[in-house]
N, C-alpha and C positions, 0 to 999 in steps of 0.2 A: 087727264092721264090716258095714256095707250097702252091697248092690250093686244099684239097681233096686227098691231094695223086699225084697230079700232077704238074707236073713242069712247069712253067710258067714263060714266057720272060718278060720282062719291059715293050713291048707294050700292052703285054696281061693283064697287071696288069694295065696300065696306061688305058685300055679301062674297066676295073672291076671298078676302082676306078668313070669314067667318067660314068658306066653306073649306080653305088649307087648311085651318085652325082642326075643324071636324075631321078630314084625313087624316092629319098629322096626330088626333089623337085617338082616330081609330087605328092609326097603324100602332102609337105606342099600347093600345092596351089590345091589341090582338101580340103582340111581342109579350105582355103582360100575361096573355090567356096561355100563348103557348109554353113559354117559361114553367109557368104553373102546371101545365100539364106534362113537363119534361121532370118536374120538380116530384110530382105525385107519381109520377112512374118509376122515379129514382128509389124516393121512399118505400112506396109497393115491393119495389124490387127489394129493397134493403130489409122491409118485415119480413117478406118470403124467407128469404133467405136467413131470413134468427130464428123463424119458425120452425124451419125445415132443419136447423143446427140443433133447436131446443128438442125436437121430436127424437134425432139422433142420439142426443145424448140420453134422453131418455129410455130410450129402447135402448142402449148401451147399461143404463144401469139396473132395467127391471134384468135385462139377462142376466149379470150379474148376480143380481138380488137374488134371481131364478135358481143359478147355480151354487151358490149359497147355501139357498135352503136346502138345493136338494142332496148336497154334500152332510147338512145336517139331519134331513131324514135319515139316510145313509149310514151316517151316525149312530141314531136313536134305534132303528130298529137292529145297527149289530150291537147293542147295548140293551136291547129288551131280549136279545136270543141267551145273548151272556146269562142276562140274570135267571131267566126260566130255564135254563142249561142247569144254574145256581140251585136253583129252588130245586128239581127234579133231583139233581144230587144230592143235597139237604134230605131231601125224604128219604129217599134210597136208604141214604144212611140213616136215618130215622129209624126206618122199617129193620136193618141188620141187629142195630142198637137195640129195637124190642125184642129181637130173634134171640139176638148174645144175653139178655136180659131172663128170659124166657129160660133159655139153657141153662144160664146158671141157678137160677131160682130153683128149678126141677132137678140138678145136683143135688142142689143143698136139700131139697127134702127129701131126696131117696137116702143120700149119706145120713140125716139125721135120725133117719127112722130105721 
């Protein structure tokens, strides 16, 4: 066999054949390397990006959550004014009721005496 013009033995030919065999599958598995790394950046890409969607929504619904609450403090303390508003006028009137209470008692014993 020739190779170039040169005459070549069965080994020489058996290590040509051995050493395409070795390019041809370092090329496929540098195809294999890069794929893979095209593959993991795609991926990479793909988690960021659910990451970044998950964090969004989240800070979407602590605001919410945020404004929520603070609608229901809002709530609560005009509903604590209410009732101590409540209670204060409860006594008030408490306090007249012993007055009106008072006055009539001190009628009734001036007139029966």
């Amino acid at each position: 066999a020739e190779y170039m013009g040169f005459k070549l033995g069965s080994k020489q030919i058996e290590n040509m054949n051995n050493t395409e065999r070795v390019a041809k599958l370092s090329e496929r598995l540098q195809a294999l390397q890069q794929n893979l790394k095209c593959d993991k950046a795609v991926k990479t890409g793909e988690f960021d990006t659910r990451i970044q969607s998950i964090e969004e929504e989240f800070a979407e619904a602590h605001e919410v959550t945020r404004e929520k609450f603070e609608a229901l403090k809002d709530e609560l303390t005009k509903v604590q004014s209410v009732i101590e508003e409540e209670e204060a006028r409860r006594e008030e009137l408490g306090i007249l009721k012993d007055k009106e209470y008072k006055a009539i008692e001190e009628s009734l014993v001036y007139l029966l005496n």
